[in-house]
N, C-alpha and C positions, 0 to 999 in steps of 0.2 A: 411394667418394664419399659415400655414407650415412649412413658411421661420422664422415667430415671434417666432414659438415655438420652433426648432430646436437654433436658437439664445440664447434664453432663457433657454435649458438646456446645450448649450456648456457656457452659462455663467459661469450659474452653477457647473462646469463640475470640480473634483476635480483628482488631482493626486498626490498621497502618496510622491513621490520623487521629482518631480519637485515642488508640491504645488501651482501649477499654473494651467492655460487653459493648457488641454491637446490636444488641437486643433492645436496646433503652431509645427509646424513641417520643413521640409525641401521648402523650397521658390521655388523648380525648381526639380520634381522629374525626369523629363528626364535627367539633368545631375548636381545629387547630389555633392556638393561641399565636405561634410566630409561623411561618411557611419559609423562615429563612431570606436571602438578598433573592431578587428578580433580575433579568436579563431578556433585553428582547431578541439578540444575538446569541451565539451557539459560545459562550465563553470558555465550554471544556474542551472545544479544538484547541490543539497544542499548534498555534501558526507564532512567527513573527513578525508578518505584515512587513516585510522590507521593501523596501522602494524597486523591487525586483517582481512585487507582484501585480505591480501595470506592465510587465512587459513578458515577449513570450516565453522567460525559464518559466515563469508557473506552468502553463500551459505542456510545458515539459515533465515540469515534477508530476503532476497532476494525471497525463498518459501512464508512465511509469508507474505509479502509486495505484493505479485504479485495474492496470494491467494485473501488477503483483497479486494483490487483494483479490483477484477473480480465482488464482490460482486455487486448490480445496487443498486446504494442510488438517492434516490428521495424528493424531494417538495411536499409535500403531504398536503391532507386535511385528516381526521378523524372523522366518525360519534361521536357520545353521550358515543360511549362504549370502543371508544381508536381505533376502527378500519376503516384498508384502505378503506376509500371512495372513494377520485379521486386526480388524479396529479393536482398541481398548475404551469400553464404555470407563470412563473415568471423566470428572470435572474438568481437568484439564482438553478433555476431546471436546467436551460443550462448551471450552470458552474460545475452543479454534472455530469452530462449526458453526454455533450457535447466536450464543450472546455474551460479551466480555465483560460488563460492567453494566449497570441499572442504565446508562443512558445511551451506548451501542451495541450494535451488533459487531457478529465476528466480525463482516466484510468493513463494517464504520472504522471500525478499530483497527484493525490490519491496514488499510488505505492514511490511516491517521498517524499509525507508526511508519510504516515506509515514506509520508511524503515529509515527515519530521525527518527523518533518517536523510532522504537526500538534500532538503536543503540547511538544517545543521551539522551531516556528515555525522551523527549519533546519537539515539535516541535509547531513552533506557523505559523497559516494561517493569514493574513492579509491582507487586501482590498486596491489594486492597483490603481484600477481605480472606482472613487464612483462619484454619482451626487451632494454631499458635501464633506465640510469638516470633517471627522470622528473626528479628535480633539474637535468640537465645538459642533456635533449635532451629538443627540445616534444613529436616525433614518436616515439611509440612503439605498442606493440602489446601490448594483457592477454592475460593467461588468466585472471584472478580480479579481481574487486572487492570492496571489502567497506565498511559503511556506519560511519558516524565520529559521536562530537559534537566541536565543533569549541569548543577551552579558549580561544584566547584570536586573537586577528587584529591581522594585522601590513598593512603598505601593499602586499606582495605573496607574505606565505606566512601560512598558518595551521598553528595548532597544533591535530593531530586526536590524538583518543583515538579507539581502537578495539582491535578483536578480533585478538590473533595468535596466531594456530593452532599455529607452531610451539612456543612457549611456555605455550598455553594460558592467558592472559590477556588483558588489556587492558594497552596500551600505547601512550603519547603519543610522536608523530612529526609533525616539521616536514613540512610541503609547501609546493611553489609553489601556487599559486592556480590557475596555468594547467593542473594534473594534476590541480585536485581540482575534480571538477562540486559548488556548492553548489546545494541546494533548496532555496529557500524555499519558505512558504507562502503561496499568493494571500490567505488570509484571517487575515494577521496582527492586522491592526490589530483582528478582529473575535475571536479567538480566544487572542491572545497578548500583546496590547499589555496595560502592567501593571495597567490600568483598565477593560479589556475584558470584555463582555456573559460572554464565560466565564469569563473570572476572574475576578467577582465572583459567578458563579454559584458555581465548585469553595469560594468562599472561605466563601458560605452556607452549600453541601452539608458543608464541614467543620465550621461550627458544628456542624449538625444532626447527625450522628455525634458531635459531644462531648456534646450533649445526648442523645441515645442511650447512648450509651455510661455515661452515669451515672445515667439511668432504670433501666439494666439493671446496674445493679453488686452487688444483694444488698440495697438498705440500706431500711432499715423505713419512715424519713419519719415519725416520728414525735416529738410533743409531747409532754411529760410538765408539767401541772400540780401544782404542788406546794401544799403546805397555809399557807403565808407568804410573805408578801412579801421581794422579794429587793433592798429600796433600799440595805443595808448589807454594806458588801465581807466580813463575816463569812459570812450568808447564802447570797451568790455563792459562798463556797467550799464550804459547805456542798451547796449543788446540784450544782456541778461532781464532790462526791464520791460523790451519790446518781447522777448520771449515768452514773459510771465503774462504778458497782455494777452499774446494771442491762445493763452492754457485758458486763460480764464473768459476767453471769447467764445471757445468753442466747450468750456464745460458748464456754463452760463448759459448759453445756446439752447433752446427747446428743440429746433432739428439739426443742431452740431455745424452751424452756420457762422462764419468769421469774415474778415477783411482786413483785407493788406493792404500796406501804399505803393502809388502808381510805380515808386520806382525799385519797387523790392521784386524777389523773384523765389518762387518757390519753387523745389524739386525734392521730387518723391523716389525714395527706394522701394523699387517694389519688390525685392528679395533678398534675404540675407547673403552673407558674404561665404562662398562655397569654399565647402572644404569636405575631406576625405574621410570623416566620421563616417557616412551607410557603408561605403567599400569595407570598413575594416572592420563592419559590423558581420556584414556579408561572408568575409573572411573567416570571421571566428564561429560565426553561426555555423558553416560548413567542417569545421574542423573540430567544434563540440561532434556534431553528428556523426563523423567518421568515430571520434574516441569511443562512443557511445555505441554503434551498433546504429544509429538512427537514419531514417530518410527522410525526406519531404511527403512521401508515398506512405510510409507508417502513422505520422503525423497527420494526416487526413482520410485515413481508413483508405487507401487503394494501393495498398503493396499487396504483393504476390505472394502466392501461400512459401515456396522460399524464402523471400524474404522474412515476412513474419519468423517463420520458423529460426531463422538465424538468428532475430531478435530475441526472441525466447530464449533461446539460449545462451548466448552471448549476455544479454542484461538481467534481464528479469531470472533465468535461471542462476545466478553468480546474487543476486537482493536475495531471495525465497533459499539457497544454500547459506547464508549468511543468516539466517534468520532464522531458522527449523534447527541450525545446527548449536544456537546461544540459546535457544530455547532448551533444546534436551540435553544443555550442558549445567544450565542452574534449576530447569525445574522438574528435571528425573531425576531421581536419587541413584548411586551406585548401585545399588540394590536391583531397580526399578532397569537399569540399564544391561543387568547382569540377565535379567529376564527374558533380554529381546526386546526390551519395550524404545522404542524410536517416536520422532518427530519425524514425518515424512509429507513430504509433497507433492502433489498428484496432476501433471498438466495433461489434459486432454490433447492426446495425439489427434484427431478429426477435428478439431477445433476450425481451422482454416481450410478443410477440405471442401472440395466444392461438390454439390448433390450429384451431378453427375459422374462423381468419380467412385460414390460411398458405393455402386452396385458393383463394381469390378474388386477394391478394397475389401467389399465382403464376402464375396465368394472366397477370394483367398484366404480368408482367416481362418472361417468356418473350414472350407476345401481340407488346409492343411493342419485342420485342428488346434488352431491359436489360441481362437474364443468362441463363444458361444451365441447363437442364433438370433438371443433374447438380448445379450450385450450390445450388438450389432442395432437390434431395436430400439434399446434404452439410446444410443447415441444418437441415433435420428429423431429421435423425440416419439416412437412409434410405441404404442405400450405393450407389456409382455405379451407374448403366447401361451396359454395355456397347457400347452403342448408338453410332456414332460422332456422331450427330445430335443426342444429347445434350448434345455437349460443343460444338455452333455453336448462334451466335445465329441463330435461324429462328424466323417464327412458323407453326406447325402446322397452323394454321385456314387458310392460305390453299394453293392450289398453286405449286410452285415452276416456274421456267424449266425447260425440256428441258436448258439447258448442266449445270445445274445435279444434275439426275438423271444426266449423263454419267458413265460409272466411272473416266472418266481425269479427272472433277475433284481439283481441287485449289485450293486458295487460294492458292498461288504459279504455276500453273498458269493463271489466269484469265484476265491480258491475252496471255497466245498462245491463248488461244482465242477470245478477241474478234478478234487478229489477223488468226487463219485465217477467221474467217467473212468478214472485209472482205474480204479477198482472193478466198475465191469467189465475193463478191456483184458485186467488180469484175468479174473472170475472167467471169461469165457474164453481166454487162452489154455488154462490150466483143463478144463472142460474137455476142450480139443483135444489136449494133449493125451490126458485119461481115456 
């Protein structure tokens, strides 16, 4: 029955690039005849290498992107009132958690589509390896994902470029729409639109790098007065020759060593010609970071846990709702959604708390019965208690009921033991009364 079943879903078994059994592999893995193309670089990062990555937007995308990604996104169920009941062990919870595709992990892959998302403004996930064909049937079920740019859009498929493993490249494939979650970015208009506060920053930052780049090229910056006037195109030729002399004086030169005549006179620029490019670089850098949520202080790890926290929310919460919510909109089925089952996001509230606050924090939780003893521990990195009392909400400071001390408690156990005391409270009213 095993052997029938496993058969039966490698029949099944569908792969986005090849469109075939992805069971077929190498005939002889002790001594593989092709290993496919090599790379000594990571060529399944989905980057474009824009002349934006000498300057500090990466360094931007890159906080954000690594920020998001730390977040823990989950397969979850949902009581009646929208809130966490419990994890859904499902493939899809191990390719958030775990591992997305043969060559990242969840966090690789999450960091990979967020820092594609903010600097293309959209990034589309699509299903690698699925138990059908996603072209034919809405309902299906991964074992891999992997992140795409998307070439060109149609009214209900897109054309994605991505990574395939088997080949060892990149390779453009049609999808329905309905099999591919797109991301966008909540701050397009602010980061990506073709006139936006960072595009006109990166387009500065690139000036400044060309001007760099030719401050620092080797060249002397120098004037050479000559002994005549140069109003006669004779003249002109004349200097152009004495020019060419003194290039080939000093690259001639073993230590860059030249000579001039007694009546010539040279002068040296020793700084380019100023202009207002840093100010208005300074400008924009400060008004990306106002649109953004950002400080100087975030940017270098020494904001205030305020801070942070406004961060959080403000950005990286508005990426991770944009994200969880395109997820559980192409890869839960109605059905699946009709259940309670959610895409949810998890940010550690203590995250930015400081040690000396977590002992005041925890008394109130436990105190008023928020969380548990053992919670409190797991967040400090402290390991469980064994204790069973650690793991109930009770507060410590006061005495509990006698039911409560009972060894035959239990919390399924409770209304028969309310039961049994009415009953002797009647039983020896009625006594009384007799």
């Amino acid at each position: 029955m095993i052997l029938l079943a496993l058969q039966e879903r490698l029949k099944h078994a569908w792969n986005a690039f090849r469109n075939k059994d992805p069971s077929e592999s190498f005939s002889n893995y002790d001594l593989p005849v092709d290993l496919g193309p090599a790379y000594i670089d990571r060529p399944r990062v989905l980057r474009s290498y824009t002349l934006s990555q000498r300057s500090i937007i990466a360094s931007i995308y890159n906080k954000i992107s690594l920020d998001a990604a730390a977040v823990k996104v989950e397969h979850v169920k949902v009581d009646e009132a929208g809130r966490y009941s419990e994890t859904v062990d499902s493939s899809l919870n191990y390719i958030l958690t775990e591992e997305a595709n043969i060559d990242q992990t969840a966090f690789a892959f999450k960091q990979d589509v967020f820092y594609s998302m903010l600097e293309t403004g959209h990034v589309a996930i699509f299903p690698e390896n699925t138990d059908v064909d996603v072209r034919i049937k809405d309902s299906f079920k991964m074992s891999s994902v992997r992140a795409g740019k998307i070439v060109q859009w149609f009214p209900k498929q897109v054309l994605v470029e991505g990574w395939n493993s088997e080949r060892s490249t990149t390779q453009q494939i049609y999808l329905p729409k309905s099999a591919v979650a797109i991301i966008e970015n909540p701050f397009y208009s602010v980061m990506n639109e073709p006139n936006s506060i960072l595009q006109r920053l990166i387009k500065k930052l690139n000036q400044l790098d060309a001007i760099d780049d030719q401050s620092g090229s080797g060249k002397l910056d120098l004037i050479i007065q000559l002994p005549y006037a140069l109003k006669s195109e004779l003249r002109q030729q004349q200097a152009e020759t004495r020019k060419k002399q003194l290039e080939e004086q000093l690259e001639n030169s073993k230590y860059g060593i030249g000579y001039i005549d007694a009546t010539e006179h040279v002068t040296q620029l020793n700084r380019a010609v100023e202009n207002n490019l840093m100010g208005q670089i300074e400008y924009l850098t400060k008004l990306l970071y106002s649109q953004l949520g950002l400080t100087d202080d975030i940017m270098s790890g020494l904001a205030s846990e305020e801070v942070m926290q406004n961060y959080y929310k403000r950005v990286i919460g508005a990426i991770l709702e944009a994200f969880v919510q395109e997820i559980s909109r192409k890869f839960l089925t109605k059905t699946a959604r009709a259940q309670n089952q959610r895409i949810m996001y998890f940010n550690d509230p203590f995250r930015f708390t400081a040690p000396e606050k977590m002992a005041d924090i925890a008394d109130k939780f436990t105190r008023n019965e928020i969380l548990e003893a053992n919670y409190i521990r797991t967040v400090m990195g402290i390991r469980p208690s064994e204790d069973p009392k650690a793991d109930e909400l009770h507060n410590a400071n006061l005495s509990q009921p006698k039911w409560v001390e009972d060894e035959r408690y239990n919390r399924q156990d409770v209304p028969d033991l309310e039961r049994e005391r009415e009953e002797a409270a009647l039983s020896e009213m009625l006594d009384q009364n007799s």
